[in-house]
C-alpha positions as CSV (number, residue, x, y, z in Angstrom):
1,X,-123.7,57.9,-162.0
2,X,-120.5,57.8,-163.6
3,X,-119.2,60.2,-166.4
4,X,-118.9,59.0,-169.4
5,X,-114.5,60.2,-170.3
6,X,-115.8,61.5,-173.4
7,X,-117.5,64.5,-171.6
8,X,-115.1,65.1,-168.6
9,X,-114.7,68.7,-169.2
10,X,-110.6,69.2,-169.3
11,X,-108.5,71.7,-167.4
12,X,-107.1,74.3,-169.8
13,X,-103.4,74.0,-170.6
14,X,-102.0,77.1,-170.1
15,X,-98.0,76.0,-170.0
16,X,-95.5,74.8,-172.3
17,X,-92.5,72.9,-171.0
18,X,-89.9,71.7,-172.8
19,X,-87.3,69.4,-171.0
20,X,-83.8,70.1,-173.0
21,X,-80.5,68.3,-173.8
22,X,-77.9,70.9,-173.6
23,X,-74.6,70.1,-174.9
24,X,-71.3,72.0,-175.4
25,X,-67.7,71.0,-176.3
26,X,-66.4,73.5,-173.6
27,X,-68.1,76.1,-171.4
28,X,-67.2,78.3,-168.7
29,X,-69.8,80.6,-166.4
30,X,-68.1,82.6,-163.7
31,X,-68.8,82.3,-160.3
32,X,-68.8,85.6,-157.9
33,X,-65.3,85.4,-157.1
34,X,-63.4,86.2,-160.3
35,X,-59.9,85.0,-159.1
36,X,-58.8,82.7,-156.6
37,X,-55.7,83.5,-153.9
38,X,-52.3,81.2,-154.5
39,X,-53.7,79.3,-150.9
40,X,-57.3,78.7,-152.7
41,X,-55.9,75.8,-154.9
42,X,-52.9,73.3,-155.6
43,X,-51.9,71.8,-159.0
44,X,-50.0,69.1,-159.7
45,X,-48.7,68.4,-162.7
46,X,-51.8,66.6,-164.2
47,X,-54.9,68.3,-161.6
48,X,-56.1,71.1,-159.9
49,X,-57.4,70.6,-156.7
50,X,-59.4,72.9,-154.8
51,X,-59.8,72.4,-150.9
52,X,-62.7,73.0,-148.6
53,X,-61.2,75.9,-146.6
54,X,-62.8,74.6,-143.8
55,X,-62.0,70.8,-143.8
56,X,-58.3,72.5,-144.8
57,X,-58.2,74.3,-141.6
58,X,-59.3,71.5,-139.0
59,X,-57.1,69.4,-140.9
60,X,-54.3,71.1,-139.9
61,X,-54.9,71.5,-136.5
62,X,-55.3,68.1,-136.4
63,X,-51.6,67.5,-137.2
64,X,-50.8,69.6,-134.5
65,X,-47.2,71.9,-134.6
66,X,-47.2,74.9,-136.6
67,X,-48.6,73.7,-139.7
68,X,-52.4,75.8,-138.8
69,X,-50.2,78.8,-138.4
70,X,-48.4,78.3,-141.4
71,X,-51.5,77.5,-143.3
72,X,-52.4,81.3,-142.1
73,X,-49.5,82.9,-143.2
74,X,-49.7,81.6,-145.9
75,X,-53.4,83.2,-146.4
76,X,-51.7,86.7,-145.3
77,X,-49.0,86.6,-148.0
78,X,-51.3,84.3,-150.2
79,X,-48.6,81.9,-150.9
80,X,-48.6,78.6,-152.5
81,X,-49.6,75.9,-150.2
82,X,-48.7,72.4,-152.0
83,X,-44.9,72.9,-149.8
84,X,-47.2,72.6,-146.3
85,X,-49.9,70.0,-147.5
86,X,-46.9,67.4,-148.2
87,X,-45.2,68.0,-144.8
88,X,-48.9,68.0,-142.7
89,X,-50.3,65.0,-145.0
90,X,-47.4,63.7,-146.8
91,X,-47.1,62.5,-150.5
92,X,-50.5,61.8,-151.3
93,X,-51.8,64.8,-149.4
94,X,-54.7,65.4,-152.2
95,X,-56.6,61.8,-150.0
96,X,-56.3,63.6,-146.7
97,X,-59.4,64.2,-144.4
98,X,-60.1,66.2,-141.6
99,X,-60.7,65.4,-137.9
100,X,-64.1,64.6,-138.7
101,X,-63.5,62.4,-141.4
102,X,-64.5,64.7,-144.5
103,X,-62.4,64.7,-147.6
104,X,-60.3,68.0,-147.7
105,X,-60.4,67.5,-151.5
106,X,-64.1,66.6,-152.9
107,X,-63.9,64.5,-156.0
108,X,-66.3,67.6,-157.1
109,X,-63.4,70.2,-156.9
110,X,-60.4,68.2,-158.9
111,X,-59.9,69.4,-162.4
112,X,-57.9,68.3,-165.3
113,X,-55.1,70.4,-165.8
114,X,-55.0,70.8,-169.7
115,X,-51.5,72.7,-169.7
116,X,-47.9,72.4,-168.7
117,X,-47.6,76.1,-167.7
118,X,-47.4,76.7,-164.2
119,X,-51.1,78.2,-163.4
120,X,-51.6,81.8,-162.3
121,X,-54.8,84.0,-161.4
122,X,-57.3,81.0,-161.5
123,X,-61.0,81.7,-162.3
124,X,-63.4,79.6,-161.1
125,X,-66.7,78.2,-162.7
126,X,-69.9,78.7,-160.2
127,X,-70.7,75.7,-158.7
128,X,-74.2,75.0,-156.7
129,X,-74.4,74.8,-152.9
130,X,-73.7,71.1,-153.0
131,X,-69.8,72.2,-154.5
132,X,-71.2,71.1,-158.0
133,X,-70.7,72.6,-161.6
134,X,-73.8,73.9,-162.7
135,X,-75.2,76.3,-165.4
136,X,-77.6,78.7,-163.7
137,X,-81.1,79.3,-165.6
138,X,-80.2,82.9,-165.1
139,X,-77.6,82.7,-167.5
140,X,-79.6,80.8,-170.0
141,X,-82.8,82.8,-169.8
142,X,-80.6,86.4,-170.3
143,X,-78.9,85.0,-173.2
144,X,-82.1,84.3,-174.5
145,X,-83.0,87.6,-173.3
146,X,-80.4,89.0,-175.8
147,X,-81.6,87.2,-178.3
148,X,-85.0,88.7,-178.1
149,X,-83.9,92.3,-177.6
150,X,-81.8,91.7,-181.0
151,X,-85.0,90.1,-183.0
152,X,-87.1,92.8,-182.0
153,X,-84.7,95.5,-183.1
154,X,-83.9,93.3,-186.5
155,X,-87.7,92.7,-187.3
156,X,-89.3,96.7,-186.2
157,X,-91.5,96.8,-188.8
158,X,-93.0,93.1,-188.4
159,X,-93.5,93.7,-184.5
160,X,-94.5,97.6,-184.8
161,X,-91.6,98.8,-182.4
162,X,-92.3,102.3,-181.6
163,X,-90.3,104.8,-183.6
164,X,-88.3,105.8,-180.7
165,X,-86.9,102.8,-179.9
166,X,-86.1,101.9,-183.3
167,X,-82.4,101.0,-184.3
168,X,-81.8,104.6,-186.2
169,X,-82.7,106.3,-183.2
170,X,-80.8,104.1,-180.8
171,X,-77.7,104.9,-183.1
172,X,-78.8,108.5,-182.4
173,X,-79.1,108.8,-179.0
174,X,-76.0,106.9,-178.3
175,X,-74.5,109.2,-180.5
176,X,-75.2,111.9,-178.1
177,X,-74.7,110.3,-175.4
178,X,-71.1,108.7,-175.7
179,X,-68.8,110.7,-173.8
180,X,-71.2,112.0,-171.6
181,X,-72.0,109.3,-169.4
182,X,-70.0,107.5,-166.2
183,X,-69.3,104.0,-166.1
184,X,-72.2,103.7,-163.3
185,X,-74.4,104.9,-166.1
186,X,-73.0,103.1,-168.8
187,X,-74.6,99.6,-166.8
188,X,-77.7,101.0,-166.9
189,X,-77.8,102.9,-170.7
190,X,-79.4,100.4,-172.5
191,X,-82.4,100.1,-170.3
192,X,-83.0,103.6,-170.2
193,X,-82.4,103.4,-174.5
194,X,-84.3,100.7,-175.3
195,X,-84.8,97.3,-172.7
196,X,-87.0,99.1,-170.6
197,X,-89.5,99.6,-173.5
198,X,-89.5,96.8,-175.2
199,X,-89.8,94.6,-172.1
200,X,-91.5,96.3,-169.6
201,X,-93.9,99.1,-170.8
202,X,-96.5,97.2,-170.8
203,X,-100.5,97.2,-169.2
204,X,-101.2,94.1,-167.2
205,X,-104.3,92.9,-167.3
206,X,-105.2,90.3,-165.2
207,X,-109.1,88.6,-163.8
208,X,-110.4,92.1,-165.5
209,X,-108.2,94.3,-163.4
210,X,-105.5,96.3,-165.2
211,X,-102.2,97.2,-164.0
212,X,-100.4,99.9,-165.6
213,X,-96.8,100.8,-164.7
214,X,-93.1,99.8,-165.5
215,X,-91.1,97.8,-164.0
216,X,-90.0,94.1,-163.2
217,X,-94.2,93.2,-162.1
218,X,-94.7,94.7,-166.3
219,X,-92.2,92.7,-167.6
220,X,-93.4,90.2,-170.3
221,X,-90.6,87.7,-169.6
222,X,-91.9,86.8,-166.5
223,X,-94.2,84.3,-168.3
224,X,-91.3,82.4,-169.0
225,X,-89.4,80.2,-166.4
226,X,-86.3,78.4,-166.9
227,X,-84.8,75.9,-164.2
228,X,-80.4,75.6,-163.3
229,X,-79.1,72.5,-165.1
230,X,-78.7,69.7,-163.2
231,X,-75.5,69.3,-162.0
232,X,-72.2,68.2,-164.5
233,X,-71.1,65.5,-163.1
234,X,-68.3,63.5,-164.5
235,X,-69.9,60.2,-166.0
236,X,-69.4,58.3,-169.2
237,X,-71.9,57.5,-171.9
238,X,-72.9,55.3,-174.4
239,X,-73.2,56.2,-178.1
240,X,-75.4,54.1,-180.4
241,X,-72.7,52.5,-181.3
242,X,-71.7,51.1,-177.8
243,X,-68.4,53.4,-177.5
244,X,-68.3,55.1,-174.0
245,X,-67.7,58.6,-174.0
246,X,-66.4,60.7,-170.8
247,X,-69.1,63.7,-170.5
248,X,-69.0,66.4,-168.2
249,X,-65.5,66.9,-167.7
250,X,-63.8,69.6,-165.2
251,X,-60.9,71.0,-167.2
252,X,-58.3,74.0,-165.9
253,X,-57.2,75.2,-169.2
254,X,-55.2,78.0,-170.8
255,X,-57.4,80.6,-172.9
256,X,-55.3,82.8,-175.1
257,X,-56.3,86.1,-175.5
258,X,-55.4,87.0,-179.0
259,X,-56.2,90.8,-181.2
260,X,-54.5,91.3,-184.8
261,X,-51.8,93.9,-186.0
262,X,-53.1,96.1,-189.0
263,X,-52.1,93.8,-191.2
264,X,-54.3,91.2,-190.0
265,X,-51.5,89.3,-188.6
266,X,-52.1,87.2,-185.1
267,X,-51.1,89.1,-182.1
268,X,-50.8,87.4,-178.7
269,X,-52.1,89.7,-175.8
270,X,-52.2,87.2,-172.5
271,X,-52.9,84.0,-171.2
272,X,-55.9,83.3,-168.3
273,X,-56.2,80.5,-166.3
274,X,-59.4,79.2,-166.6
275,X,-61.8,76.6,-164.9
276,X,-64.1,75.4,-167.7
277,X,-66.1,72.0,-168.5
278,X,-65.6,69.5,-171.6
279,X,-68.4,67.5,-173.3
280,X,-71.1,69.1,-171.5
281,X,-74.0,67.3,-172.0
282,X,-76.6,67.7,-169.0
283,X,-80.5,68.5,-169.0
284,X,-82.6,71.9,-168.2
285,X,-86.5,72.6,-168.2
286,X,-88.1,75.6,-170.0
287,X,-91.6,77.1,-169.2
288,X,-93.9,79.8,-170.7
289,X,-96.8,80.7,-169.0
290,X,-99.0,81.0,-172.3
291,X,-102.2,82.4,-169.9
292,X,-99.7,85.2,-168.2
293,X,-98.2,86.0,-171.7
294,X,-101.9,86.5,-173.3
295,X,-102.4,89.4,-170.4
296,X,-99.3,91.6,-171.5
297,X,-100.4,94.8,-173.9
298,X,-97.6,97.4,-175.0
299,X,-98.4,101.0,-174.5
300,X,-97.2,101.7,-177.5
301,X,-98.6,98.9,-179.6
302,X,-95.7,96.7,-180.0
303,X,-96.6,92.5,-180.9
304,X,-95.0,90.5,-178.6
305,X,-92.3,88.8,-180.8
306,X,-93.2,84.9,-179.5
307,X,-96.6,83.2,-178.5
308,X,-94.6,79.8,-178.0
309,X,-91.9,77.8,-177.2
310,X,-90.7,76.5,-180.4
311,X,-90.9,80.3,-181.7
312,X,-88.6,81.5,-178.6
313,X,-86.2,79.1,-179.5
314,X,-86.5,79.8,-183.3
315,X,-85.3,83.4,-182.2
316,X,-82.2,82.3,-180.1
317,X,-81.0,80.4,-183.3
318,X,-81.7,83.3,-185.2
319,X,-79.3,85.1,-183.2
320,X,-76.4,82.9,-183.0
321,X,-76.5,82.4,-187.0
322,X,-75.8,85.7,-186.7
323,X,-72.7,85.4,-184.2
324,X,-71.8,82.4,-186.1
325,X,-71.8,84.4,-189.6
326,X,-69.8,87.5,-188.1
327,X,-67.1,85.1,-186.4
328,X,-66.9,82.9,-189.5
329,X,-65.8,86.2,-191.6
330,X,-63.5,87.3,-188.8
331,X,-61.3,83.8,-188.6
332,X,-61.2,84.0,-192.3
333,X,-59.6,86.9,-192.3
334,X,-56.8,86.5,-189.2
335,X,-53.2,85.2,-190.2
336,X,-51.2,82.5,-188.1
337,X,-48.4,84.1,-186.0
338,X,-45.8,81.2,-185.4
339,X,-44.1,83.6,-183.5
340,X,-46.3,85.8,-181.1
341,X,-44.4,86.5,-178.1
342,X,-43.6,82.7,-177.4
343,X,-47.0,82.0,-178.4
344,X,-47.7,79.3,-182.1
345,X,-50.8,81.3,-182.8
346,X,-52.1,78.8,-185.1
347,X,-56.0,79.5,-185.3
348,X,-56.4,76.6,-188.1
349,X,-58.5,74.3,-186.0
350,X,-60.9,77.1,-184.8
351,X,-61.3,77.8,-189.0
352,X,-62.3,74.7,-189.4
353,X,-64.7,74.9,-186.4
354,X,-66.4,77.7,-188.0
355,X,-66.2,76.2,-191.2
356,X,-70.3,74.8,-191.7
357,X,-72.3,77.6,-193.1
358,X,-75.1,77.1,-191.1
359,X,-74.6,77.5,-187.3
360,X,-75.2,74.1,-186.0
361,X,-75.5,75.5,-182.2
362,X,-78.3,76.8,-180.2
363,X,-77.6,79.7,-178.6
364,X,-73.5,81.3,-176.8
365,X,-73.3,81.2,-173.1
366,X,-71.0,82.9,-170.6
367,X,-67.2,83.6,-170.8
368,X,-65.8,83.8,-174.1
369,X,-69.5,85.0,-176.0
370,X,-68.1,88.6,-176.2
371,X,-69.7,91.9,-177.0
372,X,-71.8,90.2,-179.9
373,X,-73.0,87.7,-177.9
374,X,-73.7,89.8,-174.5
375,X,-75.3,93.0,-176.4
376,X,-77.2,94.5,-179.7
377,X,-74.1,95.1,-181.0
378,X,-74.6,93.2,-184.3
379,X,-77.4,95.7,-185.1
380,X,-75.7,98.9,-184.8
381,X,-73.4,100.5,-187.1
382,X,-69.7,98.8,-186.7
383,X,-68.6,102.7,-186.9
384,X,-70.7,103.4,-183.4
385,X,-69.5,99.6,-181.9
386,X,-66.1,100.8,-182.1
387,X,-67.0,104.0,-180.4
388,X,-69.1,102.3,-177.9
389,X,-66.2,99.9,-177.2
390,X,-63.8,102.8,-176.9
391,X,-65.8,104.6,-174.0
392,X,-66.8,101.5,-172.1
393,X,-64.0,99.5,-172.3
394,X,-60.9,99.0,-173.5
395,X,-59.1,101.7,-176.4
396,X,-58.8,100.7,-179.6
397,X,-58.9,102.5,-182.2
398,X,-59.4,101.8,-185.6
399,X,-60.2,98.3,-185.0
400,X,-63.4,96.8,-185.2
401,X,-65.5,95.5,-182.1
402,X,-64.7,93.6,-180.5
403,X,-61.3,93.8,-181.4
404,X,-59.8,90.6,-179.0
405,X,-61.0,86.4,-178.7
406,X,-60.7,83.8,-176.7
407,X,-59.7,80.4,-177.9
408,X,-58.6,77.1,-175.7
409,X,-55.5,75.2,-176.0
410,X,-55.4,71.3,-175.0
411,X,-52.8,69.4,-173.7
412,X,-50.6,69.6,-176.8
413,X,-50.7,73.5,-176.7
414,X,-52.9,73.6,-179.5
415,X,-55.6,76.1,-180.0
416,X,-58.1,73.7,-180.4
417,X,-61.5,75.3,-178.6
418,X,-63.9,78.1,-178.7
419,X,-65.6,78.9,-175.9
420,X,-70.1,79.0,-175.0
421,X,-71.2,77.6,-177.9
422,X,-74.3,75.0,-176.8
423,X,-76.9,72.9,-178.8
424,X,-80.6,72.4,-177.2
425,X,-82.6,69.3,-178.0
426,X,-85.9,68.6,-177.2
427,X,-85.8,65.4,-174.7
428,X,-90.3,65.2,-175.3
429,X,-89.7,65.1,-179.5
C-alpha cells in the first residue's frame, strides 16, 4: 500500500540557512604575513604583481648565469627585483613561465595600482589555497560576534545579564584594572570581564544528559555556522539596465592615516600600502542550528539574545547604525588641511559618504573598522575608551578614541573611500 503524501510524517527542520549577497565598495582582510619583503612583489607603473616564489626561482635557473644567485641576494638584502626580471625575462617579464610551463605571475596575484607613489611596506589581503581573494567566515562570524557582545551589553535588562557583567561594573573593573595588567593580558581581558560569561557559561543539555562547564564545547555560538566567500574573482556584471560593471577588483591603494590637531584641523600621520578589493560583490552561507541553540541554558539566567536568523542579522545592523552614527558626527566635525605635510587632506567625499542618516550597510569587516568596530567600546564611557586606548595602544591624550582613520585615495589622489563597510542580501527572498 502506498502512503497517501498527506500523512507522510515530515523530518523536523532544525536549520536555518540563508545564502547571502555581500557587497562592498572596498575591503581589505589581512593575511598572516603583515608586510611583504622588496623581492615579494614588482610594480609597474599601472600593477602590482606578485610572483609565485617558487615558479620565480626555477625560472631563473632556467636562464642559467647568475641571475638564481642574484635573485638570492637579492632575498638577503631584500632588494627590489624588477632590475633582474627584465634582464632574465626581458621587457615583458610579468608573461614569463617557468621550466615547467607555469605562469610566474598568476592572473590571481596582479593588482591595480591606484597611485603614482612609488609603493613601500605592502600588505597583503589573505587569499585561499588556490592563490584567490577571499573573505574568511571567521572574520564574518567574529564581527557578528561583536555585534552580539555589544547588544547584549546595550539591552541588560531585556536579556537579564547578570549584574556582574553589566556595563557599570565592566566600567568598574576596568577601572581597576588599567595599569595593572601586561599586554599578554590585555588579549585576554575582555574574556575574563565579560565574553566568557555571556558566551560560554552555559549548561548543555543534550538527549537528557547535561553538560555543565565553560569553555568553547559551552559556547552558544557554536549553533551557528558560517562558510568563507567564494572566491573574488575579477568578472563583470550586468545591471538591469544592461550596463556591465567590473566587480571584484584587486586594487593596491594608498590609505592615509589621518588624526586632528586640537583645533579639529586635519593632521596627516602616514601613508600604508595596501592590498584591498573594489566592488566586492561575491556570495556566503549562514547556518543556525535552531535544535543545538534550544539546548544552551545560562547559569545565571541570561535569554539568549536571538532564536533566528533574521533576528541575528537584525542585531549586526543594530550595531553598525551605531558605528555609522558615531563616525557621521566625527567627519562632521574634522576640518580640510590643504596643506598636511604634502598631503590635500580633503575629507569632503568621505562626508558625503556618511551623509544618509540611516546606515545603509550591514555589518564593518576587517582593516580599517577600528576600535568601534572590533570592541564594546561604543558602550563604555568615552572618558574610560580614552584610558583603555592609552594603555593598550597608542598615547594620546586628550583625544577621544580612537583618535586616527583610514580613508582610500584613487587614482586622482583623492580621498575618495572608507574602508569594511558591506551590505548582506538575502539570495532565497
Amino acid at each position: 500500500m502506498v502512503v497517501s503524501p498527506d500523512f507522510t510524517l515530515k523530518k523536523p527542520d532544525f536549520y536555518q540557512s540563508k545564502k547571502i549577497l555581500l557587497t562592498s565598495p572596498i575591503l581589505h582582510i589581512g593575511s598572516s604575513v603583515s608586510r611583504l619583503n622588496p623581492f615579494e612583489y614588482v610594480q609597474t607603473d599601472r600593477k602590482v604583481y606578485l610572483p609565485s616564489q617558487e615558479a620565480l626561482a626555477k625560472g631563473l635557473l632556467a636562464q642559467g648565469g647568475r641571475f638564481f644567485n642574484d635573485y638570492i641576494q637579492a632575498i638577503e638584502e631584500r632588494q627590489d627585483i624588477t632590475g633582474l626580471l627584465k634582464q632574465a625575462f626581458g621587457s615583458e617579464w610579468w608573461k614569463a613561465k617557468d621550466a615547467e610551463g607555469c605562469p610566474i605571475f598568476s592572473k590571481e596575484a596582479v593588482s591595480q595600482k591606484l597611485t603614482s607613489e612609488r609603493i613601500t611596506d605592502l600588505r597583503p589581503m589573505i587569499r585561499n589555497g588556490m592563490g584567490q581573494l577571499f573573505i574568511p567566515g571567521s572574520s564574518i562570524k567574529g564581527a557578528i560576534r561583536t555585534a552580539i557582545t555589544y547588544y547584549l551589553l546595550k539591552h541588560a535588562d531585556l536579556f537579564q545579564l547578570p549584574s556582574s557583567k553589566r556595563v557599570s561594573e565592566i566600567e568598574k573593573k576596568l577601572r581597576e584594572k588599567l595599569g595593572k595588567i601586561n599586554q599578554n593580558q590585555q588579549k585576554f581581558l575582555d574574556d575574563e570581564l565579560f565574553m566568557d560569561s555571556l558566551f560560554s557559561e552555559f549548561h548543555l543539555t543534550y538527549q537528557e544528559r547535561n553538560f555543565p562547564g565553560k569553555g568553547p564545547n559551552t559556547d552558544f555560538f557554536r549553533a551557528i555556522k558560517i562558510t568563507d566567500s567564494a572566491p573574488l574573482l575579477e568578472s563583470t556584471i550586468k545591471t538591469k539596465k544592461g550596463q556591465e560593471i567590473p566587480v571584484n577588483i584587486p586594487v593596491v591603494a594608498e590609505v592615509v592615516v589621518s588624526s586632528r590637531f586640537p583645533d579639529y584641523l586635519a593632521k596627516y600621520k602616514a601613508s600604508i600600502y595596501t592590498e584591498m578589493v573594489r566592488n566586492i560583490q561575491t556570495e556566503f552561507t549562514i547556518t543556525l542550528d535552531t535544535e543545538m541553540l534550544s539546548w544552551f541554558t545560562h547559569k545565571q539566567g541570561m535569554k539568549l539574545p536571538f532564536s533566528n536568523l533574521d533576528e541575528l542579522l537584525q542585531i549586526c545592523q543594530e550595531f553598525t547604525q551605531e558605528q555609522w552614527d558615531y563616525e557621521h558626527d566625527y567627519w562632521q566635525e574634522i576640518k580640510n588641511n590643504p596643506q598636511a605635510s604634502g598631503k590635500n587632506l580633503d575629507f569632503n567625499y568621505i562626508r558625503e559618504f556618511y551623509e544618509p542618516e540611516k546606515c545603509p550597510y550591514s555589518l564593518r569587516l576587517g582593516w580599517g573598522s577600528g576600535m568601534n568596530g572590533t570592541t564594546i567600546g561604543l558602550c563604555l564611557d568615552d572618558e574610560l575608551r580614552e584610558d583603555i586606548r592609552d594603555t593598550c595602544g597608542l598615547k594620546a591624550p586628550g583625544f577621544e578614541a580612537p583618535k586616527s582613520r583610514r580613508t582610500v585615495m584613487n587614482t586622482k589622489g583623492e580621498i575618495k573611500f572608507v574602508p569594511g563597510w558591506v551590505k548582506f542580501k538575502n539570495l532565497q527572498d
